[in-house]
C-alpha positions in Angstrom: -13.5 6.3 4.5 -11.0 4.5 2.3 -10.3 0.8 3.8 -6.6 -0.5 2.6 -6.8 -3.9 1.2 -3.4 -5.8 1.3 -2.5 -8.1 -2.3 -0.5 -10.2 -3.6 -0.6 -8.9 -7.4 -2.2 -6.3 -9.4 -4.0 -8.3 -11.4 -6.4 -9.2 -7.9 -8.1 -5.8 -8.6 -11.3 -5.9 -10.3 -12.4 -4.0 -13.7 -14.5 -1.0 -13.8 -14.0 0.9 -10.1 -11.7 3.6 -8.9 -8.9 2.9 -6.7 -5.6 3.7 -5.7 -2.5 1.2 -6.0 0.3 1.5 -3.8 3.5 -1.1 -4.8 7.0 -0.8 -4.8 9.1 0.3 -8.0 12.4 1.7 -8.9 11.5 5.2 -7.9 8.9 7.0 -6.3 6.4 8.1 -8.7 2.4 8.5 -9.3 1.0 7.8 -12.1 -3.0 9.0 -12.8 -4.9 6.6 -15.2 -8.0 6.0 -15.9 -9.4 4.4 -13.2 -7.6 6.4 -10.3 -3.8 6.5 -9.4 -0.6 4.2 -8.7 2.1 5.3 -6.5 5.3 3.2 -6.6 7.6 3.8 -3.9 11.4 3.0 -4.2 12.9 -0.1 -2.6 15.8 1.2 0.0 18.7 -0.6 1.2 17.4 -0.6 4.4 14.6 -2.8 5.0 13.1 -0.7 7.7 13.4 2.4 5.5 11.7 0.7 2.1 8.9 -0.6 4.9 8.7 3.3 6.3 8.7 4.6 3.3 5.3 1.8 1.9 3.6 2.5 5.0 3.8 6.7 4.3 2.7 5.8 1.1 -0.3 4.0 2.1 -1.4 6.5 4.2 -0.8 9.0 1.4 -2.9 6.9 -0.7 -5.4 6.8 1.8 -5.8 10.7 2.2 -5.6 11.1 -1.7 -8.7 8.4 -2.1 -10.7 10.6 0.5 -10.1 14.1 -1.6 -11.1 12.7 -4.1 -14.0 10.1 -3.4 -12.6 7.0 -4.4 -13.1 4.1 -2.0 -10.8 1.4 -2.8 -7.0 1.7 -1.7 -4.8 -1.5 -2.5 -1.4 -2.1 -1.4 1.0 -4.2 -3.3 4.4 -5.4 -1.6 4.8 -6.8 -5.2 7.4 -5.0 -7.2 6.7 -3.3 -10.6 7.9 -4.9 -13.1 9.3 -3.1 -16.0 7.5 -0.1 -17.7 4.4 -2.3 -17.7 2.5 -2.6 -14.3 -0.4 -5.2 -15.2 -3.6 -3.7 -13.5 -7.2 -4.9 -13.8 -6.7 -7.7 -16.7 -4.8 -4.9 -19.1 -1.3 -3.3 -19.0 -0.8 -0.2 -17.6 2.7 1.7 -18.5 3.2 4.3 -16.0 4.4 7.8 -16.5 
């Protein structure tokens, strides 16, 4: 079973395991790398929508870590910056 662990930046996760990142972005999108999967999920007008919206992602995250074995979820309320997300101590750019 995946656990979600709440932080406060991307750079908190460690080098060299699996995991899934959920933070919000422009759009909503999922992009595979290396060591697993981000999902960004759009800011909304509507604060209870964009917190909706993060929550469903989570618990997408959750199922998609169980599939396929990994065991580390995180969830970022920090927005993605740019094209470059900064994930364990490198950039990332997402697709």
């Amino acid at each position: 079973m995946s656990i979600v662990k709440y932080i406060s930046s991307p750079t908190e996760i460690s080098a060299g395991r699996n995991y899934v990142l959920v933070m919000y972005g422009d759009e909503y999108r999922q992009a595979r790398h290396s060591l697993g999967l981000t999902i960004t999920v759009a800011h909304n007008p509507s604060k209870t929508i964009s917190d909706l919206s993060f929550l469903a992602a989570v618990h997408s995250a959750k199922e998609i870590a169980k599939r396929e074995g990994i065991s580390r979820v995180f969830a970022c309320k920090q927005s993605a910056l740019a094209e470059h997300i900064p994930i364990a101590g490198r950039l990332h750019q997402s697709t």
